[in-house]
Each structure stands twice: as structure tokens, then as C-alpha cells.
C-alpha positions as CSV (number, residue, x, y, z in Angstrom):
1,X,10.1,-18.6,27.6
2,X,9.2,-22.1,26.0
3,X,8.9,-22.3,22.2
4,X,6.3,-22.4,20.4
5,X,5.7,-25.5,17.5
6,X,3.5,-25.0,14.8
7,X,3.1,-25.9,11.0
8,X,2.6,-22.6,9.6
9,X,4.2,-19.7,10.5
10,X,2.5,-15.8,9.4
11,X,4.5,-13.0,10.2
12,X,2.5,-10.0,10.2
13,X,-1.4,-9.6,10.7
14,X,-2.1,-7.7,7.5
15,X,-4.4,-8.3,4.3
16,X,-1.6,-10.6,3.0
17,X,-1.1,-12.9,6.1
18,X,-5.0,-13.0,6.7
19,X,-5.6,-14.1,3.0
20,X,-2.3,-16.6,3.7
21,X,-4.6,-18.2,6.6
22,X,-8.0,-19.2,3.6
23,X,-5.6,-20.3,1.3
24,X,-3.6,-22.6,4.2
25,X,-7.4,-23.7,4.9
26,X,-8.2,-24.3,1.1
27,X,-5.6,-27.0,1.4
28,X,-4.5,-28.4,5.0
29,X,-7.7,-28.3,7.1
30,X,-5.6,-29.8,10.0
31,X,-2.3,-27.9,10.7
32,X,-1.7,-25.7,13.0
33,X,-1.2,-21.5,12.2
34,X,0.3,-19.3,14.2
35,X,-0.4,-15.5,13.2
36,X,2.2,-12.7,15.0
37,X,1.0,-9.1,14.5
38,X,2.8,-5.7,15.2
39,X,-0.7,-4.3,15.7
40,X,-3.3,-4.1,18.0
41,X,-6.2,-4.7,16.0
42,X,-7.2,-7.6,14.1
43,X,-6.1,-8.0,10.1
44,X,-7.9,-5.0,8.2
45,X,-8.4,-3.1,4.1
46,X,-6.3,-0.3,4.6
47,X,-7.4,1.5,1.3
48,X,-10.3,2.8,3.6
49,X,-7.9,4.9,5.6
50,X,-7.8,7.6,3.0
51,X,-10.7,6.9,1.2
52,X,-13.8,5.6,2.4
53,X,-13.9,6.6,5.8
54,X,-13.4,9.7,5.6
55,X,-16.7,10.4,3.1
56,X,-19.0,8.4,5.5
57,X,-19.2,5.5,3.3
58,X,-17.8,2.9,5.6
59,X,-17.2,2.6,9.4
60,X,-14.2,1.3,11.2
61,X,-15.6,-1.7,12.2
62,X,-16.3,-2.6,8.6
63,X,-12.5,-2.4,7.8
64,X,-11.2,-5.8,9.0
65,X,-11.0,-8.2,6.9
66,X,-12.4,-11.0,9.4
67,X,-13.9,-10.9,12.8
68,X,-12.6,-13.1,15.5
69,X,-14.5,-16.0,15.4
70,X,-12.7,-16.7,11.8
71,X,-9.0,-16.8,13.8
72,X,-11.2,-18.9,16.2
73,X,-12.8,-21.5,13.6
74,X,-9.8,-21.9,12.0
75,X,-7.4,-22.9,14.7
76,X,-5.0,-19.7,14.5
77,X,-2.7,-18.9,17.2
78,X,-2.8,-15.4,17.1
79,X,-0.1,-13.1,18.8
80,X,-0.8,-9.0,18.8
81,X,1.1,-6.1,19.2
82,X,4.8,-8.0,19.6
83,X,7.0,-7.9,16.8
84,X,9.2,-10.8,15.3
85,X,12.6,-9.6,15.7
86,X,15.2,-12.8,14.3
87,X,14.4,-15.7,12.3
88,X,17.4,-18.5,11.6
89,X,18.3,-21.5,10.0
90,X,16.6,-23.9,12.2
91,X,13.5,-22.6,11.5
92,X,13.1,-20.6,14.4
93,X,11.4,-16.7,14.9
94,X,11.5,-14.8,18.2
95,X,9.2,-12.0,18.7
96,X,9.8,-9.0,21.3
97,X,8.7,-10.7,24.3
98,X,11.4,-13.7,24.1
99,X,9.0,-16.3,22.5
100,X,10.4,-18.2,19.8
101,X,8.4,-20.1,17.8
102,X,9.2,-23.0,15.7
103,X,7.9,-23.4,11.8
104,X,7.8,-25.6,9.1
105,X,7.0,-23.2,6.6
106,X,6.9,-19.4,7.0
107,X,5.3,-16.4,5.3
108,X,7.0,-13.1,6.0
109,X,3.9,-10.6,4.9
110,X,5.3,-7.9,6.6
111,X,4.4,-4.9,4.4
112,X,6.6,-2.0,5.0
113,X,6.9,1.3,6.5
114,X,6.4,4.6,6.0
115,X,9.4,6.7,5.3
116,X,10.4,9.4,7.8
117,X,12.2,12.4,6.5
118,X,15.7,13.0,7.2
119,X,15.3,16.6,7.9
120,X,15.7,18.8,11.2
121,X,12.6,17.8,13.1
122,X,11.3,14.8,10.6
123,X,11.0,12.6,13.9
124,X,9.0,15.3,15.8
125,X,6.7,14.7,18.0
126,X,2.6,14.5,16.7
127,X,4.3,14.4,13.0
128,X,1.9,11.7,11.5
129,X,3.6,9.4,9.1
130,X,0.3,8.1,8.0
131,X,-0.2,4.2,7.0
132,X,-2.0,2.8,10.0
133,X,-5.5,2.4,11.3
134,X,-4.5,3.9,14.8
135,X,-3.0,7.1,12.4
136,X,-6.3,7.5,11.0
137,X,-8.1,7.4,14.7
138,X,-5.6,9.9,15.6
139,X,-5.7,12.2,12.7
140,X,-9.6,11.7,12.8
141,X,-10.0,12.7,16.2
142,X,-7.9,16.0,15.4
143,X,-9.3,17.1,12.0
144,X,-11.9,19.3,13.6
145,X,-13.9,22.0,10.6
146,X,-11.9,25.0,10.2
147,X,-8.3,23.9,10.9
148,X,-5.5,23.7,9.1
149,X,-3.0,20.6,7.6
150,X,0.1,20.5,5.6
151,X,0.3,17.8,3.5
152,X,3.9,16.9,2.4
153,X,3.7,14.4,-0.7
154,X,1.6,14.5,-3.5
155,X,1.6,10.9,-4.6
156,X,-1.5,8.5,-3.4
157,X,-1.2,9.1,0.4
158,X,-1.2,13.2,0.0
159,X,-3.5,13.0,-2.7
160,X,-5.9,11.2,-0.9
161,X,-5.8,12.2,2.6
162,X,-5.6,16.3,1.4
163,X,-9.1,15.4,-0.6
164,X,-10.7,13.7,2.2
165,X,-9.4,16.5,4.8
166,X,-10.5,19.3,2.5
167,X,-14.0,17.7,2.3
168,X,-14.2,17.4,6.0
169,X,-13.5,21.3,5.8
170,X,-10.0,21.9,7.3
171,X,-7.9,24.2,5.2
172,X,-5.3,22.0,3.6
173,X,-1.6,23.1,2.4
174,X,0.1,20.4,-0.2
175,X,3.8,20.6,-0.6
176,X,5.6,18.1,-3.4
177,X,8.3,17.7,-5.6
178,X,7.0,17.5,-8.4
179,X,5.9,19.2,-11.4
180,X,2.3,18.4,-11.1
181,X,-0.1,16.1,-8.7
182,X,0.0,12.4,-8.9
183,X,3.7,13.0,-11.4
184,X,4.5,8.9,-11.1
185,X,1.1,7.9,-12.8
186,X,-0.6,10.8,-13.9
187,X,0.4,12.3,-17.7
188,X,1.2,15.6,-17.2
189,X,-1.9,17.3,-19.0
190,X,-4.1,15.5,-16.7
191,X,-2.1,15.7,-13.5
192,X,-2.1,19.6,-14.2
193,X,-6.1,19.4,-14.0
194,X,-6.2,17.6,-11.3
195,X,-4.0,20.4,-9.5
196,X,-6.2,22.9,-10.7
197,X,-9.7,21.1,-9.7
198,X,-7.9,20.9,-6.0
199,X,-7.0,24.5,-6.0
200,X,-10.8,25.6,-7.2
201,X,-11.6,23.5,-3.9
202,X,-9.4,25.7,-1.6
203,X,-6.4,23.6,-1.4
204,X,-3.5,25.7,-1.2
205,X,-0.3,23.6,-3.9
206,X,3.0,24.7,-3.6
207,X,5.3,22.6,-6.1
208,X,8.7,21.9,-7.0
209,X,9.1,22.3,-3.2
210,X,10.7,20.5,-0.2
211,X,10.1,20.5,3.9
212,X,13.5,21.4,5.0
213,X,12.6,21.0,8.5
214,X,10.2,20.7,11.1
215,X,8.9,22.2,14.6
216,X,6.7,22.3,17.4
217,X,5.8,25.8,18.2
218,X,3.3,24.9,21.0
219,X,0.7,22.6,19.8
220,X,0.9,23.6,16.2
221,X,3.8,22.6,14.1
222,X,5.6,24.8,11.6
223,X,7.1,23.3,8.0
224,X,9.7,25.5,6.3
225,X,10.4,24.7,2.7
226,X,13.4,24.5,0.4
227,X,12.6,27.9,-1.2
228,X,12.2,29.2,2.0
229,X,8.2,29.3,2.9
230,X,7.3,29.0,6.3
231,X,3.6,27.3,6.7
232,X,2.2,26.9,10.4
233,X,-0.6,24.5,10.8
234,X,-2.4,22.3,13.1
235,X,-2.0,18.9,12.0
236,X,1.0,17.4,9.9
237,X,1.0,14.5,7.4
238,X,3.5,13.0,5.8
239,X,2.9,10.8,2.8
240,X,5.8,10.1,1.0
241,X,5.8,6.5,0.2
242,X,7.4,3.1,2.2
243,X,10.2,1.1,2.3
244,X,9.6,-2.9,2.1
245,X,10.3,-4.4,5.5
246,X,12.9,-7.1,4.6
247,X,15.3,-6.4,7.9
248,X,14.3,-10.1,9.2
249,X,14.7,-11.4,5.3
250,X,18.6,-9.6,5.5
251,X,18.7,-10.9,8.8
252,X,18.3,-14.8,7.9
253,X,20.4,-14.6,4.6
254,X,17.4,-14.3,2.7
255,X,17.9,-12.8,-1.2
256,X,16.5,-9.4,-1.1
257,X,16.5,-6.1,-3.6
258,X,14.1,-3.4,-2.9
259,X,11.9,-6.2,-1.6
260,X,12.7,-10.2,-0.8
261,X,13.1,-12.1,-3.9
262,X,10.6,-14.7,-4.3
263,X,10.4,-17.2,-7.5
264,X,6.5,-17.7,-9.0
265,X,5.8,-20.2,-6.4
266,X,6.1,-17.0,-3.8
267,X,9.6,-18.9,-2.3
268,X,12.1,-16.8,-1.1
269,X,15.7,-18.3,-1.1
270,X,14.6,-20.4,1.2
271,X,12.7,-23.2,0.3
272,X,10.3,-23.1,3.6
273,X,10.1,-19.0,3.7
274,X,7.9,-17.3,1.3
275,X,6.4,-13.6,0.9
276,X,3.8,-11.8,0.2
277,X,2.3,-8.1,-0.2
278,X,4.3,-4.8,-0.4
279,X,7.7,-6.4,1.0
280,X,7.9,-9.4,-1.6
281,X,10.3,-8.9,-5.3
282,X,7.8,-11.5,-7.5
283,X,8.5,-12.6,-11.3
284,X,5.3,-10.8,-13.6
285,X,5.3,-12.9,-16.4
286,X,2.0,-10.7,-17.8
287,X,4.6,-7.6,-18.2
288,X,7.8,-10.1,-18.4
289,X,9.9,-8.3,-15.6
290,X,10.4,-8.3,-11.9
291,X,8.1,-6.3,-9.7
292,X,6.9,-5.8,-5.9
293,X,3.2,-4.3,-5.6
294,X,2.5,-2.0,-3.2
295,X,-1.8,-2.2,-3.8
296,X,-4.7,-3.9,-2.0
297,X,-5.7,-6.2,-4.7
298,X,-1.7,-8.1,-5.2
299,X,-1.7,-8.2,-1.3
300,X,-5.2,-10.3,-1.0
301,X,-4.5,-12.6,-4.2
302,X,-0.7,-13.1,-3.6
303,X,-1.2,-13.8,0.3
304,X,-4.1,-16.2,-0.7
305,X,-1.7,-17.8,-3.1
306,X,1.2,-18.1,-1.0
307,X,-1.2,-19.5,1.6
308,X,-2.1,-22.2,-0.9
309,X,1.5,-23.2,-1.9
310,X,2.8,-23.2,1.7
311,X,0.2,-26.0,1.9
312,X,1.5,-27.8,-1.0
313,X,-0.5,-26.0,-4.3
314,X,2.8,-25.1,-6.0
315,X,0.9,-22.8,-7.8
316,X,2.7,-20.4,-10.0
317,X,1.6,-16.5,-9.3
318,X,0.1,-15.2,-12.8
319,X,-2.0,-12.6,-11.4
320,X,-2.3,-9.4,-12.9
321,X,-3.3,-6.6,-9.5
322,X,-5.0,-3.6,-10.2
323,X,-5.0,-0.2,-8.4
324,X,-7.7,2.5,-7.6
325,X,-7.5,5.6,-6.1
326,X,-10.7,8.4,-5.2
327,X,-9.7,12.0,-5.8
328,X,-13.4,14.3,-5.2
329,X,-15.4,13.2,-7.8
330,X,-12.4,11.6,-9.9
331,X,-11.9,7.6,-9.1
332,X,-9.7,5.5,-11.0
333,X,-8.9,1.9,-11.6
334,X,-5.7,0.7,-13.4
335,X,-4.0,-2.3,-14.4
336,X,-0.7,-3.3,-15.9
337,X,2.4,-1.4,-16.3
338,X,1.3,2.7,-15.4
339,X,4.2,5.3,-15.5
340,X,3.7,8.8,-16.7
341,X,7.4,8.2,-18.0
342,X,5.8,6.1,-20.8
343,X,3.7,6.5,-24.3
344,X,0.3,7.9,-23.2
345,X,-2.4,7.7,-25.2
346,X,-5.6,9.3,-23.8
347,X,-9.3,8.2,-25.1
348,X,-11.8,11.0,-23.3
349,X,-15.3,10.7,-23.6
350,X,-15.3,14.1,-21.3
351,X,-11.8,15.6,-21.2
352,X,-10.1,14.7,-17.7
353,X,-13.0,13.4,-16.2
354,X,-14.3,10.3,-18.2
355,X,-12.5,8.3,-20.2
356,X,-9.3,5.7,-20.6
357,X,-5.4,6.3,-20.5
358,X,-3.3,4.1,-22.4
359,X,0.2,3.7,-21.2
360,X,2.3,2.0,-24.5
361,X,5.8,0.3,-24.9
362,X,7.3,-0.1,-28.3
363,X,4.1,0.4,-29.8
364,X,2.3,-2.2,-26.9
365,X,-0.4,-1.9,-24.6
366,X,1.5,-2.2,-21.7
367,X,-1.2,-0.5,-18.7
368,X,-4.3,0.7,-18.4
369,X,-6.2,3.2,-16.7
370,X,-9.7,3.8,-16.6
371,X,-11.1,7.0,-15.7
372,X,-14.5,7.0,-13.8
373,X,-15.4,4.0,-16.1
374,X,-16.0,1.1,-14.2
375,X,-16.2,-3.1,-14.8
376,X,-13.6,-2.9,-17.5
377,X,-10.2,-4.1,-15.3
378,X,-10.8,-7.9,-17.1
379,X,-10.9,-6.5,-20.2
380,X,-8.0,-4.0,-19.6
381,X,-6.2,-7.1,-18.9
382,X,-6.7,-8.6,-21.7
383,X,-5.5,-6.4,-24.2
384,X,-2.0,-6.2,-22.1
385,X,-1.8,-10.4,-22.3
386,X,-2.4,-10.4,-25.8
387,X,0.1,-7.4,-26.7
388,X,-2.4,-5.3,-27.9
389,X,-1.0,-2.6,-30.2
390,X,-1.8,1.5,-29.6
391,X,-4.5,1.7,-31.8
392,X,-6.7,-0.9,-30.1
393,X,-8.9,0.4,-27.6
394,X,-11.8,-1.4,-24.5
395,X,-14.8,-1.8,-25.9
């Protein structure tokens, strides 16, 4: 097929690559973009799939991030649902189809994907790995009042999706790990609660488990777990996190390490090819160590910004992301270094429900979460730049 020439190169059609294409445009109103997407739809929030949608708040067609007369205005090529499958040192990509296309700069803002379990029947059939927008049409469609789900994973996917299936009133089944819901973020006292609140609501927790294997038994499916439970149900999920996609970084020569390995400019180890969003290993100078941020709010700044510097900004990436998650009645926003692996301090104005979590190394604010108490992520960003000490507090 004959090659395709343009400027700017956006692999993947997510929020990253569609914040890349304002921030080319903030810059260079005059070269040409080419966008390549995996998906069918246009670029869309995915924190919706979870959250919003699900409680009526939001529709589908509010969820992309731009309609197609923005692609339009702006001059973007854009190629759906064919994948990029080689990139090389001329500065060459080919896609699926045969096309190859021809860059002079290149941002790989691929995300990643969910994991699959490797476990008899992880790959079954109608087992829904959920990430995507069609996922949540599917699992929509088929989360009719009165039946039943496993959830395996009890991290922000399972959290999420068994709160939003319980309250569309299917009888929900949560199998995890770990020794209490939300263990990576949530201090044990509070993740406890939360386990408890879901449990008053009818969700059935069993804990310190694994799925040790999956079937079809007609159209149901039936999960059997490490201690040797046997659940049947009519829809599965599966939310046990992603791996970055860096198989086309690997496959140029590009540095990678749970992530590619970009400098603050967004670079990878290639001067022309940068990255963005949940695939991309950046410097965090706020919290002085490497990172890759797998949230809505890094992938919309740091696409933008990489947009901008792949039209010449060089712009170092200072941003400090934040995170939020809806849980019932419980919402959260926090910034900064989280880990319930490190000094908590908790300031309730009503115990496990309102109130801020302070997350401290060597005596130092290092994260921040607030607890239904909203407007406060600037501020809670502040007190982390300036190395606040434990017994400082948001005003």
C-alpha cells in the first residue's frame, strides 16, 4: 500500500493522543497529524465506564472527549480500528492493514491492557476483562435487575464496577487477594469499613481468595477459588489491573521498564518518539522519583504536554495528577504519593466518611487524600511541594 507522510505521528486514539492533537495545535497551526486508533469510536473519559454511567449521571455520547468536526477543523488524518504493529529507525509505523506511515515526530500514547489471568479458563469465552467503552455496552446490555456477577479484583476496577452493578440491583460476588477492599490505597481501618458498608448493601466479599479457574456451564460461568468455593453467576468481570503497552517501544529499541522511559521533556530514547499516559516511565520531580500514572488527569495534562513539545515547547513535565474514585456515597480525590504501605495519618470530621488521609515519609507529607471534601487538590499540592511535616494539616 503507498505510505503515508505526515509531521506528527499519534499512536493511539485515547485521552492522551487526543490532548497530544490541542497541544500540537497550541504550537504548529500548519502541520499535518495523523491519529491511528485500535478502536472504533472516537477518543473518549474512560473514568465514566465505572462511574458515572452507570448512576444516570452521564450518557455515552457525553463521554468523548471531542466530536468529529474537532479531527475535522484541525486537519487530523484519522485511522480507526487498525492497530500499529512495527515502528523503525527510519521513522516509519505500519498498522494491520499494510499502511506505513512516515513521521517526523511520534507519540506512542498507547495505554495498556487489561491483564488476563493465567488460570484454566482465564481466556473463556464472555469473560469481560473490563477497560473499554464497547466492555461497558456489553456488560450494560447484560446487567439486567436480579442477576448475578462475580467480581474478581478488589482494586479500583472491582470496586467500582461491583458498586455500580449492585446499585443497578444484580447480586454481586467480590473475590480478592487481599486483606481488605481497596489494600494498595486504602489504610487498613478504613478499607475494613468500606468492606463492611458493601456487605450491609448485599455484596457478598470473600477475601484472601483466588479464581483458580474458569468455565462455561451454558450461558452462565462458574469461578472456583483457591480455598475451593465454587460461585456460578451470570456475568463475569475481571478487574485486576494493566500492563503498559510498550511491545512497539521493545520493538524499535526504545528504553522501557514497566513503562517506556521518557526524560521531562516526554522523549523516549529516541529523540523524535515521545509518550504519554498509562504506558509512559516519566521523572516526578514533586515526589523526586520515577513514576508511570495510570489516572485520567496525568493522561489529559501529559498528552497535552507532550503535544506541545513535539511541536517545539520543550517544556519540562512538572505536573502533579490527581486520582478520584466513587464508592456509594463515598468519593475521593487524591494527590501525591498514596500507599497504604506508608505513615497514615487520618483527620475525620465524621469517621470513614468525611475527612482527610495523610500519607507521610520520614516525617513528610508525601500524598493526600481527601475524603468527600472537595476543591482542596491545589492545596493538597501544596503542602507536598513545600515538604510539609505530619503535623500540618489543609485548611
Amino acid at each position: 500500500m503507498a505510505e503515508h507522510d505526515c509531521d506528527y505521528l499519534i499512536v493511539g486514539a485515547g485521552l492522551a493522543g487526543a490532548a497530544a492533537i490541542e497541544g500540537i495545535r497550541e504550537r504548529d497551526r500548519d502541520g499535518s497529524i495523523t491519529m491511528i486508533g485500535a478502536e472504533n469510536h472516537l477518543p473518549y473519559h474512560r473514568p465514566p465506564l465505572s462511574k458515572k454511567l452507570w448512576f444516570g449521571k452521564t450518557e455515552v455520547k457525553d463521554l468523548f472527549v471531542h466530536d468529529q468536526a474537532f479531527y475535522d477543523q484541525n486537519g487530523v488524518s484519522f485511522f480507526r480500528g487498525r492497530r500499529v504493529v512495527s515502528l523503525d529507525a527510519t521513522c516509519t509505523a505500519r498498522d494491520s492493514r499494510g499502511q506505513s506511515y512516515r513521521f517526523k515526530k511520534l507519540l506512542l500514547a498507547t495505554g495498556g491492557a487489561p491483564q488476563a489471568l493465567p488460570i484454566p479458563g482465564g481466556k473463556t469465552g464472555g469473560v469481560c476483562y473490563f477497560r473499554f467503552l464497547d466492555d461497558y455496552q456489553r456488560i450494560r446490555r447484560q446487567a439486567e435487575e436480579g442477576r448475578s456477577a462475580v467480581i474478581i479484583g478488589g482494586g479500583f476496577i472491582g470496586s467500582e464496577m461491583a458498586a455500580a452493578l449492585r446499585i443497578n440491583k444484580l447480586n454481586v460476588t467480590m473475590i480478592y487477594p487481599a486483606t481488605h477492599l481497596c489494600d494498595r490505597v486504602l489504610p487498613e481501618d478504613l478499607g475494613l469499613a468500606m468492606e463492611k458498608n458493601y456487605q450491609d448493601r448485599g455484596i457478598r466479599i470473600l477475601k484472601g481468595q483466588t479464581p483458580a479457574s474458569f468455565e462455561r456451564k451454558g450461558s452462565a460461568f462458574v469461578v472456583r477459588t483457591s480455598s475451593g468455593a465454587q460461585i456460578e453467576s451470570d456475568l463475569l468481570i475481571v478487574g485486576v489491573g494493566i500492563k503498559p503497552a510498550v511491545e512497539l517501544a521493545e520493538g524499535a529499541g526504545l528504553s522501557t521498564d514497566n513503562g517506556i522511559i521518557v526524560n521531562e521533556y516526554l522523549q523516549s530514547s529516541h529523540p523524535s518518539i515521545y509518550a504519554a499516559g498509562d504506558n509512559a516511565r516519566f521523572p516526578y520531580p514533586a515526589l523526586g522519583q520515577q513514576a508511570r500514572v495510570e489516572h485520567w488527569d496525568n493522561a489529559l495534562n501529559q498528552g497535552k504536554h507532550a503535544g506541545r513539545n513535539m511541536a517545539g515547547a520543550h517544556e519540562a513535565y512538572t505536573y502533579m495528577p490527581y486520582f478520584f474514585s466513587d464508592l456509594f456515597e463515598f468519593g475521593y480525590e487524591a494527590v501525591g504519593e498514596v500507599s497504604s504501605k506508608m505513615e497514615i495519618v487520618a483527620d475525620w470530621q465524621k469517621q470513614y466518611e468525611t475527612g482527610v488521609i495523610y500519607y507521610l515519609r520520614n516525617n513528610k507529607i508525601r500524598g493526600v487524600m481527601m475524603c468527600n471534601v472537595w476543591d482542596k487538590v491545589d492545596a493538597a499540592r501544596q503542602l507536598i511541594l513545600r515538604g510539609a511535616g505530619a503535623a500540618e494539616r489543609l485548611a
